[in-house]
N, C-alpha and C positions, 0 to 999 in steps of 0.2 A: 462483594460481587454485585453485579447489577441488579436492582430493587426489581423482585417480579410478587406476583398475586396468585400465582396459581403455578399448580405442578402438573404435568402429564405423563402417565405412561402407558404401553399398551395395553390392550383389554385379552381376555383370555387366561390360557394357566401364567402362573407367575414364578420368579424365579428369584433367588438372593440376591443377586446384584441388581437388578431394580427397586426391589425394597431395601437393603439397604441405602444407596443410593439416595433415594428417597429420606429415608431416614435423615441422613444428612444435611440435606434440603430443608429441612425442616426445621435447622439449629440456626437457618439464616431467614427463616420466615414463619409464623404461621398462618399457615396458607392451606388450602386444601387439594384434595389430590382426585384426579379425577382417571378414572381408567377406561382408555377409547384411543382411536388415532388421532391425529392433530390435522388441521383444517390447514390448510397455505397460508391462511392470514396467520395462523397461530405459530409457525414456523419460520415467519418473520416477525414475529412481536417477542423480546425478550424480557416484557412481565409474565411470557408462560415457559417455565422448565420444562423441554422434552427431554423425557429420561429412557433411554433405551429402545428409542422406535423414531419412525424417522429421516433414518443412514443423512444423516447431517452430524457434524462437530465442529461445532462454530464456539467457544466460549462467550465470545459477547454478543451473541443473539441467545446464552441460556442452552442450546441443544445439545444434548449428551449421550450422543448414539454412539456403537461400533460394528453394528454388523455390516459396514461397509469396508471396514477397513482388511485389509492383505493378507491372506494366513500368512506371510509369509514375516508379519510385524511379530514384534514380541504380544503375546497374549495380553489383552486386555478389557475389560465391560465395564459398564455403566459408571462401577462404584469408581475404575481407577479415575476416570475422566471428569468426576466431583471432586475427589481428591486432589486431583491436580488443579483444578477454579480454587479451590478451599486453600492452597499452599500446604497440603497436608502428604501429599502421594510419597515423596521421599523420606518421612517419617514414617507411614504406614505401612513401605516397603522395608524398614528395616525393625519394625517394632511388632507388628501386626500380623503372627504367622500365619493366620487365615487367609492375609488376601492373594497373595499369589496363588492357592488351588482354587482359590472364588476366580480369578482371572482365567487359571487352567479350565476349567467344568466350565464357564457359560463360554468361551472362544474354543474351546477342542471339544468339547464334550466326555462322558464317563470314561472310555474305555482309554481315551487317550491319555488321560489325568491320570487314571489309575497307572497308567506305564510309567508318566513319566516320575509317579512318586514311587516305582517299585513294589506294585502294589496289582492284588486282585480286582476285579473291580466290585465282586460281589463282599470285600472288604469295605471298599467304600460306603457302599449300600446300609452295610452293618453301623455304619459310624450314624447315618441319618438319624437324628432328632425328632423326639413326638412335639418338644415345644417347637421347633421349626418347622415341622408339618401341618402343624394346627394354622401359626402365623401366617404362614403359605396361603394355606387354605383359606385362610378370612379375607385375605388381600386380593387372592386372586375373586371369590364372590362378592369383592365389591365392587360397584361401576363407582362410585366416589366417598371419597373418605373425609368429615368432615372437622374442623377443629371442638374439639372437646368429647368427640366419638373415643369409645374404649379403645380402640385399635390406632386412632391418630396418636393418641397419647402414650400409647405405647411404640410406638414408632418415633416420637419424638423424645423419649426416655433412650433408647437405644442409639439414635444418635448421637445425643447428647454426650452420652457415655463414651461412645467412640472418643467425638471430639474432644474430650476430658481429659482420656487417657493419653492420645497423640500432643495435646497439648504440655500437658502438666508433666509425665514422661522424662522431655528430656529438662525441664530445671529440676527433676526428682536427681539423674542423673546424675548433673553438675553438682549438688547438695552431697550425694554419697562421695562423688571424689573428693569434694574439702572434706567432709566431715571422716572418713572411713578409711582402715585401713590395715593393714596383713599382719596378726598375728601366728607368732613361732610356737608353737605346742609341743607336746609330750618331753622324753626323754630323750638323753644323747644315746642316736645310733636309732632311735625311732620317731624324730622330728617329722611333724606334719604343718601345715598351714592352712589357716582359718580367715576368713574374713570379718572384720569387726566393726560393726555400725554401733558411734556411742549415742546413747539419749538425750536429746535437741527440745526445748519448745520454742514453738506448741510441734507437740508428736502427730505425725500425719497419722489417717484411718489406718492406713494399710503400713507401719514400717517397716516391712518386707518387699516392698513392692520395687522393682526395679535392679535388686541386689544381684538375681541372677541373669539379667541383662549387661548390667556393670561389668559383672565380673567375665564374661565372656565377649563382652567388645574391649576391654584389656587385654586378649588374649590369655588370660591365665585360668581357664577350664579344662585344664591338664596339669595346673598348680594346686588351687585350692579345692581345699574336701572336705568344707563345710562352713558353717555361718552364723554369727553370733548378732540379733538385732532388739532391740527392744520390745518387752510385751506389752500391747495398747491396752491388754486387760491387769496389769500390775504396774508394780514399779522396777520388777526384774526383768530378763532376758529371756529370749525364746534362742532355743540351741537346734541346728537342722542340718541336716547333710546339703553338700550343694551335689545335684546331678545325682542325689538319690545314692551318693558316692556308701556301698556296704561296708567299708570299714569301721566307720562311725556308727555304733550301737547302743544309744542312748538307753535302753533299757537297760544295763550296766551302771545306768545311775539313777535309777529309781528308790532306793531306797536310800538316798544320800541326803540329808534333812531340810536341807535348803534348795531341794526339786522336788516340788509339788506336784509337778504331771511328765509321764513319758509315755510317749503312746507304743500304744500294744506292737504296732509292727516297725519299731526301735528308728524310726525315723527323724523324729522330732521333741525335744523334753523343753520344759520351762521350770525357771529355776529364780528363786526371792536373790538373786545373790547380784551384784552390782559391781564387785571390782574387778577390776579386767585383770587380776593375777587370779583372783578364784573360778572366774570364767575360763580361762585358758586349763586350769586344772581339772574342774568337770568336762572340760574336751577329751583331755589327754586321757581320764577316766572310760570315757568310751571308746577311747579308738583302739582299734585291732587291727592295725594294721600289720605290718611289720618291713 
């Protein structure tokens, strides 16, 4: 995107999709952030990012408003209108289940959000975060933020992350479909199906990460019921339901010599064992289905 030196947004209380936003901004510059309105010269100069104040959206003058735009558009703030500069928005939208209600709450506001997720709104309320309160808090009592300030740095950690995850995401995805794939468990007349990621290096942080994204833009989140992927902390398997699916009751193999761990509310077990015929069998061990 276009080289700028400085971020803007408005002054006052603050809200997530500004600092997010921001955040974001911050994974293409370190630059500092200043919170006030923007001057006219600064509204045509795109070395300054206006983020959510403004009512301009210009991408290549940097301005990244929406309170101008239509109720009658599809709901959108700050963060979609960075996403889409960044090349990220059509990832975000289908990966990132946060942003569409960040899009609902700052363009409709509480009670409409809450309708439209079928929901109370003093449910919402409930959902509110103290670490998102505090960050709120410190953002909004700053008039500017500057690089190497506690709170820059974590605003550009969080972006980061974003960007990490939308990035990396989908060649994570590409990787499970060469490498992964459907095994047939239990007995005849109580077959079930499992999905099975074998061990690859180098093993990513997370080798769980994306499994149940995969397996649900395949459509088969009415097939599969449950998940076999490698443990980052052994050299064996981590066994999990997918969709939290209760027929699979891992604790049923807790006392089995080659599972070291099953946790207490039978969701999840890890097991020293590495062949994909004895994996299929500590499946078939817990399931209850019928």
């Amino acid at each position: 995107m276009t080289e700028f030196h400085t971020i803007l947004t408005h002054p006052g209380s603050a809200h997530k999709d500004e600092f997010v936003a921001c955040c974001l901004l911050l994974t293409e510059a370190n630059v500092p952030i200043f919170r006030r309105d923007p001057t006219p010269a600064e509204l045509e100069d795109p070395g300054v990012c206006v983020v959510d104040v403004g009512h301009r959206h210009e991408e290549k003058l940097n301005l990244f408003d929406h309170h101008q735009f239509s109720v009658q558009q599809a709901p959108a703030c700050s963060v979609t209108l960075v996403l889409r500069k960044l090349g990220l928005h059509q990832d975000a939208q289908e990966f990132c289940d946060w942003l569409e209600p960040m899009e609902w709450f700052d363009s409709r506001g509480l009670v409409e959000t809450a309708r439209w997720l079928g929901a109370e709104p003093k449910l919402l309320r409930r959902l509110n975060s103290p670490i998102e309160g505090a960050l709120m808090r410190a953002f909004a009592g700053s008039q500017q933020i500057q690089p190497g300030h506690f709170l820059w740095q974590t605003m550009k950690l969080i972006g980061q992350d974003i960007r990490g995850f939308l990035e990396n995401l989908r060649a994570r995805l590409q990787k499970i479909e060469k490498e992964g794939k459907i095994l047939s468990c239990g007995s005849e007349g109580r077959e079930f199906e499992v999905f099975f990621l074998p061990r690859s290096e180098p093993l990513p942080e997370d080798p769980a990460m994306g499994l149940g994204r995969f397996i649900e833009r395949k459509g088969w989140k009415d097939r599969i019921v449950g998940m076999i992927y490698p443990d980052r902390r052994g050299e064996g398997y981590g066994l999990s339901r997918f969709n939290d699916d209760q027929r699979l009751d891992f604790l049923a193999i807790e006392s089995c010599e080659d599972v070291h761990f099953a946790h207490a509310n039978g969701f999840l077990a890890k097991t020293t064992a590495t062949a994909e015929r004895r994996l299929c069998e500590l499946m078939s061990l817990a399931w209850r289905g019928h």
